[in-house]
C-alpha positions as CSV (number, residue, x, y, z in Angstrom):
1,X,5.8,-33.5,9.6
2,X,2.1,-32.1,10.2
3,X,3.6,-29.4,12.8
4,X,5.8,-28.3,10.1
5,X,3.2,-28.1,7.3
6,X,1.0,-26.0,9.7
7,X,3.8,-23.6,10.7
8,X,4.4,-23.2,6.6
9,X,1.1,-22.5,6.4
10,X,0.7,-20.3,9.1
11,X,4.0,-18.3,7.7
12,X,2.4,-18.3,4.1
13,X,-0.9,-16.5,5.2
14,X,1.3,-14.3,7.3
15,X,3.1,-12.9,5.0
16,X,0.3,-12.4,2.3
17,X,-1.5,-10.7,5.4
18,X,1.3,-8.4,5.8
19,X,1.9,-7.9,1.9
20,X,-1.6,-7.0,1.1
21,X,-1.4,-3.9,4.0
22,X,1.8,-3.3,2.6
23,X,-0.5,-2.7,-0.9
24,X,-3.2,-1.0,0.5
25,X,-0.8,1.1,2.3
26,X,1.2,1.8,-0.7
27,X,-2.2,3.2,-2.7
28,X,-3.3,5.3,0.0
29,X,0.5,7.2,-0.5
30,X,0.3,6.9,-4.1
31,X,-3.3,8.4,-4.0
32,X,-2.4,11.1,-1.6
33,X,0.6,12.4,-3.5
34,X,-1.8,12.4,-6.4
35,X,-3.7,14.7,-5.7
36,X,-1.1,16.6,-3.6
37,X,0.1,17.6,-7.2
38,X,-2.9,18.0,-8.7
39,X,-3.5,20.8,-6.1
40,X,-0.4,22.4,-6.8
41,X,-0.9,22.7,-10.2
42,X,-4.2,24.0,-9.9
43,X,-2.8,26.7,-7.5
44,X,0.4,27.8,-10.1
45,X,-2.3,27.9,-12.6
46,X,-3.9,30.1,-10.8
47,X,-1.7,32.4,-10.1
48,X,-0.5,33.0,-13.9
């Protein structure tokens, strides 16, 4: 009963590992298309 308490535990912190680089991952791509439009609309603005 022990083992399989350990491997639950060792699966829980496994996939909250993998979940928060799934987060951080997702905010560097959210961030990046940020201000991939935020350069683009500086340079359509200045073209007008």
């Amino acid at each position: 009963m022990a083992l399989r308490k350990h491997r639950t535990d060792a699966a829980v912190a496994a996939r909250e590992a993998d979940t928060a680089r799934i987060d951080a991952s997702a905010y560097w791509v959210c961030l990046a298309l940020l201000l991939a439009m935020i350069t683009l609309a500086m340079r359509i603005a200045s073209l007008w």
